[in-house]
LUMMARPA-937792 format. One record per residue: y, z, x of N, C-alpha, C, CB in turn; residue in three letters. Coordinates in steps of 0.2 Angstrom, whole numbers, plus 5000, padded with zeros to 4 digits. Atoms other than C-alpha are relative to their C-alpha. Last residue first. Glycine has a CB too. Layout:
BEGIN
YZXYZXYZXYZXala;...
REM end
This chain:
BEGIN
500350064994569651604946499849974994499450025006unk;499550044999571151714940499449935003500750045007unk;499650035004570051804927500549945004500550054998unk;499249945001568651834937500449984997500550025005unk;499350004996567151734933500550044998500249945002unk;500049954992565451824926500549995004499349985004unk;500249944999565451764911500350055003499649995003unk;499349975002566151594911500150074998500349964994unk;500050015007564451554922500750044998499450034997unk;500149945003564851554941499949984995500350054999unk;499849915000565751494954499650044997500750024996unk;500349974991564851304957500150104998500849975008unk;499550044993565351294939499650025005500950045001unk;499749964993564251324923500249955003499550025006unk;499349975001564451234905500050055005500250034993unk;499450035003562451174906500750045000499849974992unk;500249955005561351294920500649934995500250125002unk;499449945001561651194938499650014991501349965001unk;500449955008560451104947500350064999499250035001unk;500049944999561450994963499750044991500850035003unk;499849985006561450824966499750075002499549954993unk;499449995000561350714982500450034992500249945004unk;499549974993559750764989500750004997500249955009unk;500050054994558850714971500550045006500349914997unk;499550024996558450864962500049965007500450075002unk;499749954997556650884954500649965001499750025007unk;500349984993555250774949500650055004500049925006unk;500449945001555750784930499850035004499649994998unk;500850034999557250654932499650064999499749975009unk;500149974994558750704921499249995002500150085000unk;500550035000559350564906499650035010500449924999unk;500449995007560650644901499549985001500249984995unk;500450055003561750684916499450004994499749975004unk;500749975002563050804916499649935001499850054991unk;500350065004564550734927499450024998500049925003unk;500049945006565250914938499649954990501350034999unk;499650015005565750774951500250074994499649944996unk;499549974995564550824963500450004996500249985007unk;499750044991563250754951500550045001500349915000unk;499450025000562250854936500249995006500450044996unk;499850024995560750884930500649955002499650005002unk;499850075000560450994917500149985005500549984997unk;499550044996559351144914500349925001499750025004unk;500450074998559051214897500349995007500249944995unk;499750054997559551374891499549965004500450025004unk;499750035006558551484879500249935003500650054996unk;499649985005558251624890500249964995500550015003unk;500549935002556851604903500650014994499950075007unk;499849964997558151474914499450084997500849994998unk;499749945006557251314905500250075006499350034994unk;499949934999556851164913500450054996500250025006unk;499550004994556250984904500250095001500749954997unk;499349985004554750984896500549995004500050064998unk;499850055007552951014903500549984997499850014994unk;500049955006553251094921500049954994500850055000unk;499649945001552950974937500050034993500649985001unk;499350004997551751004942500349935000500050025006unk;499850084999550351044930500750005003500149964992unk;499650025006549651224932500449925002500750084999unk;499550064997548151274945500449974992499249915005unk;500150075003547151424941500649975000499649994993unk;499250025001546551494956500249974993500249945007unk;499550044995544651514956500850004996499849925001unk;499250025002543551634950500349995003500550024998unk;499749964997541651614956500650004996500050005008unk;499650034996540551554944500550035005500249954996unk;499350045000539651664933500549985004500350024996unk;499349944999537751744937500649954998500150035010unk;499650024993536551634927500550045003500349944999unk;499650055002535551744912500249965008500750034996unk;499850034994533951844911500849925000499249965004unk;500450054997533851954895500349975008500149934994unk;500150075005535052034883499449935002500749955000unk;500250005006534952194892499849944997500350034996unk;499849955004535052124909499850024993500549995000unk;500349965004534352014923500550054996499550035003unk;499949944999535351904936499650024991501050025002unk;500149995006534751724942500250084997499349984999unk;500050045003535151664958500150004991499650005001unk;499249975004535651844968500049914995501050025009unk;499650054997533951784980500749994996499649925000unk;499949994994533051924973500849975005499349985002unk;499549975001533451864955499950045007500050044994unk;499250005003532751714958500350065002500150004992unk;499850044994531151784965500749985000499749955002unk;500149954993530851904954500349955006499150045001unk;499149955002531251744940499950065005500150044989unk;499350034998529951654950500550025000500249954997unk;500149994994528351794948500849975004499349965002unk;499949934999528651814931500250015006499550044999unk;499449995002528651624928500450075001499949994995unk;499650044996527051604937500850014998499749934998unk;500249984995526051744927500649985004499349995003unk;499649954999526851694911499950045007499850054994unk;500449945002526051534915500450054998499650035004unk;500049954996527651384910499350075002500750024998unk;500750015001527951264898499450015006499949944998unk;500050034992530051284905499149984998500350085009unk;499750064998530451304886499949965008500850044999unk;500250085002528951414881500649925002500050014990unk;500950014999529051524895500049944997499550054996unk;500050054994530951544895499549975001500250035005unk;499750045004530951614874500049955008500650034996unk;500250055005529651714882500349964998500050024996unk;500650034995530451794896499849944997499450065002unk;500549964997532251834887499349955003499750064995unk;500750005003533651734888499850045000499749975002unk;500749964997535451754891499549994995500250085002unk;500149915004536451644885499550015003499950004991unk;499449975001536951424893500250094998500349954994unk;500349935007535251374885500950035002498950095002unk;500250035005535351204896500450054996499249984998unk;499450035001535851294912500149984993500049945004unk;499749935000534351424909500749964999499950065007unk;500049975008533251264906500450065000499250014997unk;499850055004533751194923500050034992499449945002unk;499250005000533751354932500149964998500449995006unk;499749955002531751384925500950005001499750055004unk;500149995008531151204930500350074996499350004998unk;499750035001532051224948499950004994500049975003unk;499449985001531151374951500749944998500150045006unk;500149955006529451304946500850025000499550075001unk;500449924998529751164956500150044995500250035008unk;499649934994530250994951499750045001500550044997unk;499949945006529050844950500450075003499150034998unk;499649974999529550704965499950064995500549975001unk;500150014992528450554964500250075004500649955003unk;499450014998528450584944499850015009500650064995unk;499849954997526950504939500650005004499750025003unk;500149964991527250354930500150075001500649965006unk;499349994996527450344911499550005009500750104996unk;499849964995525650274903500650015003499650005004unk;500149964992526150114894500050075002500649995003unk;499649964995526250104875499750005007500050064998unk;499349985004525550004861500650035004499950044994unk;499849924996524449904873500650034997500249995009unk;499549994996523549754863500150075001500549984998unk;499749944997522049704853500550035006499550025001unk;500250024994521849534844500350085004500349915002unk;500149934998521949464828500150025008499450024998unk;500549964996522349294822500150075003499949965006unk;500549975003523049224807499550035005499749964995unk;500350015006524749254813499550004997500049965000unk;499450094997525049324829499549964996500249965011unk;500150095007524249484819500649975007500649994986unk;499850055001523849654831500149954997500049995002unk;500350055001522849794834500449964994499350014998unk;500050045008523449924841499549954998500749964999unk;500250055002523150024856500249994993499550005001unk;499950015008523650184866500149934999500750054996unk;499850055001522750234884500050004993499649965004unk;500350045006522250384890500449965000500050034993unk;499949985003522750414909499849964991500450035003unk;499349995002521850344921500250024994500349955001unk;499850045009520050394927500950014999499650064990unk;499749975005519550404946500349964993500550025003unk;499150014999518350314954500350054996500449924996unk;499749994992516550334958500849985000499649965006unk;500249954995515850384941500149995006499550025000unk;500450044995517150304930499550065004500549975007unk;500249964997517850374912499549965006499750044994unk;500450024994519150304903499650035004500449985003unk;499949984997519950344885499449985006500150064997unk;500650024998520550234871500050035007499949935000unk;500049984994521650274858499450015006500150054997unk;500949994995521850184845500150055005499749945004unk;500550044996523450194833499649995002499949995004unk;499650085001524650284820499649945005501050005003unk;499650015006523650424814500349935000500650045000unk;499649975002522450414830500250004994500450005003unk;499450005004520950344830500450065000500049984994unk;499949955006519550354844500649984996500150075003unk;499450025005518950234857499950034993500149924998unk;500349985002517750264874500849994992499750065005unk;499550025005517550174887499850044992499949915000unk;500049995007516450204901500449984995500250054998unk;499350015003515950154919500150024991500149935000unk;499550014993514450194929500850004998499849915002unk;499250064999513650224913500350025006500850004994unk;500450064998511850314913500549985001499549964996unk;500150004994512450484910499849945003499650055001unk;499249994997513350454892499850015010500450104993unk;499750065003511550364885500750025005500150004989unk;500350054994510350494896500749954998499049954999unk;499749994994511150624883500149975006499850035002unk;500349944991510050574869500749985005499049955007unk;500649964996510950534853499850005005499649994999unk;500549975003512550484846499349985005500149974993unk;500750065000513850474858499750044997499749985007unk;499850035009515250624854499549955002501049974996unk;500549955004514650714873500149994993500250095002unk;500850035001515450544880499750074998499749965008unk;499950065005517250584869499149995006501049924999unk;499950074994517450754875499649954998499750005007unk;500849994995517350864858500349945006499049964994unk;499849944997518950844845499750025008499950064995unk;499250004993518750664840500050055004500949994998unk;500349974994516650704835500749975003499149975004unk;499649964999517050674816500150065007499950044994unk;499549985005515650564815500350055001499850004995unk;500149965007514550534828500550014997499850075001unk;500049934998514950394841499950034993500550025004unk;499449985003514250214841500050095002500149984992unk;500249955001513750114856500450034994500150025006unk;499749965008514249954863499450044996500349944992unk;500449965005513249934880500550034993499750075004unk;499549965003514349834894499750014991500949965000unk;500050005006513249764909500450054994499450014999unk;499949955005513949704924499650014994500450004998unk;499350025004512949574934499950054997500149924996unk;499249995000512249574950500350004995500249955003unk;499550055002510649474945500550045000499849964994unk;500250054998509449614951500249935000499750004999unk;500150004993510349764951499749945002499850055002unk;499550004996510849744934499949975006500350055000unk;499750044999509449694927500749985001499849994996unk;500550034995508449824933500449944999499049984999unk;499849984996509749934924499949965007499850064998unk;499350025000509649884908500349965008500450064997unk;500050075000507849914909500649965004500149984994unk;500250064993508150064915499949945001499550005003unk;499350014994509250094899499649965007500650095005unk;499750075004507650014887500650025006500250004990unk;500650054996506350154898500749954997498849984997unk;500250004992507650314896499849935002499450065002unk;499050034997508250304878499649975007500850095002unk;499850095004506250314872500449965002500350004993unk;500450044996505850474883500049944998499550035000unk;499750024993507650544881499449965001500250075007unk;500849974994507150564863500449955005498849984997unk;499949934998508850574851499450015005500150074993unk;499349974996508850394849500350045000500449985000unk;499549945003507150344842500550065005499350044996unk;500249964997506550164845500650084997499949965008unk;500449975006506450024835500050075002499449964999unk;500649984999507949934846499450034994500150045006unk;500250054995509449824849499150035003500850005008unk;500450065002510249854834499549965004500349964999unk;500649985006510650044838499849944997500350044994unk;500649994996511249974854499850024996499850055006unk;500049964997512749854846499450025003500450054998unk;499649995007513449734851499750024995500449954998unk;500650005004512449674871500250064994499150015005unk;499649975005513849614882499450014995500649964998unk;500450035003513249524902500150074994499149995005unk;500149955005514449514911499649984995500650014997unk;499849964995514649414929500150054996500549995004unk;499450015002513349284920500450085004500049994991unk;499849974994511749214931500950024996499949935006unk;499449995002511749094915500250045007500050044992unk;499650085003509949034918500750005002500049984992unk;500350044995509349234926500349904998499050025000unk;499649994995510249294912499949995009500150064999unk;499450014999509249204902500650005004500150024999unk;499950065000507649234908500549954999499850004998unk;500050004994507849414908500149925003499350045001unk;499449994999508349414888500049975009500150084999unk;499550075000506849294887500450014999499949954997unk;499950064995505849414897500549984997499449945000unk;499649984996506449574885499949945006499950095003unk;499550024998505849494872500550035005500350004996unk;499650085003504249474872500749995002500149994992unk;500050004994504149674879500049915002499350045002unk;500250055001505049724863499849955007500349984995unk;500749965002505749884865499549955000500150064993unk;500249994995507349794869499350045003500450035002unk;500449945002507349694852499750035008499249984993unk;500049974993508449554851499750065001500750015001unk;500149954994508549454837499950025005499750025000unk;499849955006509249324825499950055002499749994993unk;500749975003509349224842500250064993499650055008unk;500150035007511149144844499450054996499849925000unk;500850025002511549224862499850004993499350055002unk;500149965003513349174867499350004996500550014997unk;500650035003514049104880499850054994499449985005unk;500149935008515749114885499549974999500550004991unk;500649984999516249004901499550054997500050005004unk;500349934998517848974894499149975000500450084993unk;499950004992518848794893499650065002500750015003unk;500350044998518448774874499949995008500349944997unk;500649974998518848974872499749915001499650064995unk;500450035006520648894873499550035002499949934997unk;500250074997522049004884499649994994499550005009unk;499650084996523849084882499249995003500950005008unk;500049994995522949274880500249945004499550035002unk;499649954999523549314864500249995006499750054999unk;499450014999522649124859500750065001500049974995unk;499950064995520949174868501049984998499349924999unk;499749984993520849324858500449965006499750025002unk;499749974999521049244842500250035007499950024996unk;499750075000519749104846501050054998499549924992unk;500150054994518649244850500649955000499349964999unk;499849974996518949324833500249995008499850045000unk;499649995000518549184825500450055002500049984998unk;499750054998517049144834500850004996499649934999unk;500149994993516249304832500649965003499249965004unk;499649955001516549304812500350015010499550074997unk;499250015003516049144811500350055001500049984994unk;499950064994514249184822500750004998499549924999unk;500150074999514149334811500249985004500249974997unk;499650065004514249524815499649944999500749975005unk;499949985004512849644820500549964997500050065001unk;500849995005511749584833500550014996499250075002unk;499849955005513349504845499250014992501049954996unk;500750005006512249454859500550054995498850065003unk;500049965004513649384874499450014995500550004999unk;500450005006513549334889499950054995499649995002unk;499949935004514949304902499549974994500850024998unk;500149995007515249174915499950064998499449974998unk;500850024998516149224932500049994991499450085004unk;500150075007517849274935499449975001500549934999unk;500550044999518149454947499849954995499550045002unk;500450014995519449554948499449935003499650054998unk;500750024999520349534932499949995005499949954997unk;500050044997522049614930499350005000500450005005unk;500449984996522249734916500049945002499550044999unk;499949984996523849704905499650035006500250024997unk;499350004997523849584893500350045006500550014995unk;499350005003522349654884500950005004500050074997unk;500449975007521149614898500450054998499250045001unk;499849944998522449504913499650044990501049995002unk;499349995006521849314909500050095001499949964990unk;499449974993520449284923500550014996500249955008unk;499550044997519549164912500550025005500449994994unk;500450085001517549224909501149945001499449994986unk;500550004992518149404916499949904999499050084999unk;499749994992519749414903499749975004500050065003unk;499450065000518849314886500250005008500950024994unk;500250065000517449444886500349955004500049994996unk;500250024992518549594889499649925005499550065001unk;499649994996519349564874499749985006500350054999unk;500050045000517549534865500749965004499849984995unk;500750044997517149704871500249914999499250034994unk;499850004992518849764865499449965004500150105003unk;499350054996518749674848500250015006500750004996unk;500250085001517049734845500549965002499849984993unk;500250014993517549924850499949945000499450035003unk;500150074997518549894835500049995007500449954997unk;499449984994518750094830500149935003499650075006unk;499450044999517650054815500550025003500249994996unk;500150075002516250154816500549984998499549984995unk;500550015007516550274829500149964996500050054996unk;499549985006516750254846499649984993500849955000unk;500249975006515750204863500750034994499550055002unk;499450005004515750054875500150044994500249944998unk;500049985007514350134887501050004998499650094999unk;499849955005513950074904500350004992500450025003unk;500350015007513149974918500450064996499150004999unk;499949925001514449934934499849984994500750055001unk;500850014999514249754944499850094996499749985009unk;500550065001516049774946499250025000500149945006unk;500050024994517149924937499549955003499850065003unk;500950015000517649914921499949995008499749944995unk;500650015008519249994915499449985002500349934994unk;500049925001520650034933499449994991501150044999unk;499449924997520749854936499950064994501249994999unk;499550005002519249734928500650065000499949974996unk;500050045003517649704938500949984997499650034995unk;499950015008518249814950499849934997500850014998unk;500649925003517649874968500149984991500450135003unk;500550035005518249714976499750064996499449965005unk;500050055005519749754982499549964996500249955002unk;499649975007519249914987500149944995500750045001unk;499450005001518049825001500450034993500249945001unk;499750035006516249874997500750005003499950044992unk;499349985004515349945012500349954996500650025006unk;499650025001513649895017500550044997499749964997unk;499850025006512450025023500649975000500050054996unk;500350095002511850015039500149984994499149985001unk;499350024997512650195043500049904999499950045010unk;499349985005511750285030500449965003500450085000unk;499849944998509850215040500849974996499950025009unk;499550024996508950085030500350075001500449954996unk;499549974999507350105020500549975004499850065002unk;499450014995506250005009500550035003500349984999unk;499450015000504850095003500449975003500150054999unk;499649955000502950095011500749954996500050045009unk;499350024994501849955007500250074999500849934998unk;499450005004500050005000500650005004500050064995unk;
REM end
C-alpha cells in the first residue's frame, strides 16, 4: 500500500494576496461555502449577482472587484428556467453587459440529487467539461434525500463538495436556508441543521432583513470580515437587481482618546455634569471614564463639584472698548465737545479720530481762559 503524500512546511506554495479572492473582501478564490438566509431574503439574486461578476469581471453589486473571470455554473433546483433568465438578464443590464457575451451556463436537468451516486458523476463530469471558476448549486435542501440535522448524512454530500473543489480548482457557493426568526443569534449558528453546514465554508454569506433593507453579513476563515453590509433591491425598469444602499464609513485613522472624548462632550453640554449623564454621552465604561475624569482633574483640566464635573473658566482678560468712543465727546456732564480752530470758529462737522495738530478741543462757549464761570470780572 502507498504511503501519503507529504511535503515539508517550507515547500509549500504561497498564494500572492492578489490572488487570494475570488471576489474582493466576499468570496474568496477556490473557497467552498454557505449562502445562507431566510426564505426570502434573495440569496438567489445575490448568487446570481455573483454569477454575472466572476463570468464578466463587472465589479459584484457595483461595487466588489472581481479577482478572478472564468465560466460559471449554475443548478437553480428551485426556480424556473424563465424565471432564471430574467433575472440574469436583469443583472447583466445593472452591470452595463449582455448575458449573450457571458460564459453562464446553466444545468437544465429536472434533478440533482447529491446522495445519488448516478448523479454525482454527471455533476463531476460536468464540471470537469466546463472546468468553471464557480460552480452555484440553489438550494441544498433540494439537492438531497437525506436528513439535515445528522452530521453523518451532512458530512459525505459536503466532502463531496469538497473533492470537487480541490480537484478542478473551482469555488463552490451552497445556498442554504436559515431557521426562522434566527436574526438575533449569529447568523451561521441560524443555518438550519447540522453544524458541519456553518463549519465547512471557507467563505460565508449570510442575509437578513431589516425594516428598511437587507443586510448582509461576511464571514472568512483566513481573512478578516468587513463590516455588515446594507442592500436593496432595485427596479431600472422591468428589471431587478441587488445593490449597495449604503457604504461602510472608513475607520477613523486617528480615533480620539478617552480624554479628548470626555472634553469634547463637556464643551458641547457647556454645565456641569454628573458621571452618568457623561457616560452615556462619551459611550464610555464607567470604569474607563472614572479613571480619565481623576486624571483630568489631576492635571487642573476638568474641576469637580456639587453639581457635577464642569470645565474650569477661561482666564480674565482686559476688556478692550471701541476706539474711538461711540458718539461724539462728552465732558461727563451733559456737554458736548466741539472742535474748534485757532480762530475760536466751532466746527460742525468734527472728526472722531481726535484733534488735528492745528486745532485745539475746547468745551462749546469756552475761551482759552476759562468757562464764563470761572473768569474774573476784568478778563
Amino acid at each position: 500500500m502507498k504511503a501519503l503524500p507529504v511535503s515539508r512546511a517550507c515547500e509549500l506554495t504561497l498564494e500572492p494576496d492578489e490572488q487570494k479572492w475570488l471576489i474582493d473582501e466576499l468570496w474568496a478564490q477556490q473557497a467552498v461555502g454557505i449562502l445562507g438566509g431566510e426564505p426570502k431574503c434573495c440569496k438567489s439574486f445575490l448568487a446570481l449577482d455573483m454569477a454575472v461578476s466572476v463570468a464578466s469581471g463587472t465589479p459584484c453589486l457595483r461595487q466588489f472587484n472581481v479577482c478572478r473571470t472564468g465560466p460559471v455554473l449554475l443548478f437553480p433546483a428551485e426556480d424556473s428556467l424563465s424565471v432564471v433568465r430574467r433575472r440574469l438578464d436583469g443583472i447583466c443590464r445593472a452591470a452595463g453587459t449582455t448575458i449573450e457575451q457571458l460564459p453562464l451556463y446553466v444545468i437544465t436537468a429536472p434533478r440533482l440529487l447529491l446522495d445519488v451516486p448516478q448523479d454525482r458523476q454527471r455533476l463531476r463530469s460536468t464540471v470537469e467539461a466546463i472546468r468553471p471558476a464557480l460552480l452555484i448549486l440553489d438550494p441544498f435542501i433540494r439537492l438531497h434525500r437525506a436528513d439535515e440535522n445528522a452530521s453523518k448524512d451532512v458530512a459525505p454530500l459536503l466532502g463531496y463538495l469538497r473533492e470537487l473543489q480541490r480537484e478542478f480548482k473551482t469555488a463552490v457557493l451552497l445556498v442554504h436556508h436559515a431557521r426562522k426568526g434566527s436574526g438575533k443569534g449569529r447568523p451561521g449558528q441560524a443555518l438550519r441543521g447540522s453544524s458541519d453546514l456553518h463549519g465547512w465554508g471557507d467563505s460565508n454569506l449570510y442575509l437578513r432583513r431589516n425594516p428598511r433593507s437587507l443586510l448582509l453579513s461576511v464571514e472568512h476563515r483566513a481573512a478578516a470580515s468587513p463590516e455588515n453590509i446594507e442592500l436593496e433591491l432595485s427596479t431600472q425598469g422591468s428589471a431587478l437587481a441587488l445593490s449597495v444602499l449604503r457604504s461602510p464609513p472608513p475607520p477613523d485613522p486617528h480615533p480620539a482618546s478617552a480624554s479628548e472624548r470626555i472634553l469634547q462632550a463637556m464643551a458641547q453640554v457647556q454645565l456641569p455634569i454628573h458621571t452618568e449623564q457623561l457616560r452615556k454621552l462619551c459611550r464610555m465604561r464607567t470604569t474607563i471614564l472614572c479613571e480619565t475624569l481623576a486624571s483630568l482633574s489631576q492635571e487642573g483640566l476638568v474641576l469637580h463639584g456639587p453639581g457635577g464635573y464642569r470645565l474650569p473658566l477661561a482666564n480674565n482678560k482686559p476688556v478692550s472698548f471701541p476706539s474711538p468712543p461711540i458718539g461724539r465727546r462728552g465732558n461727563g456732564n451733559g456737554k458736548q465737545h466741539h472742535q474748534v480752530d485757532i480762530k475760536g470758529n466751532p466746527n460742525q462737522n468734527p472728526p472722531l479720530t481726535g484733534p488735528p495738530p492745528c486745532q485745539l478741543t475746547m468745551l462749546f462757549g469756552e475761551t482759552e481762559a476759562g468757562s464764563a464761570g470761572t473768569q474774573p470780572d476784568q478778563g
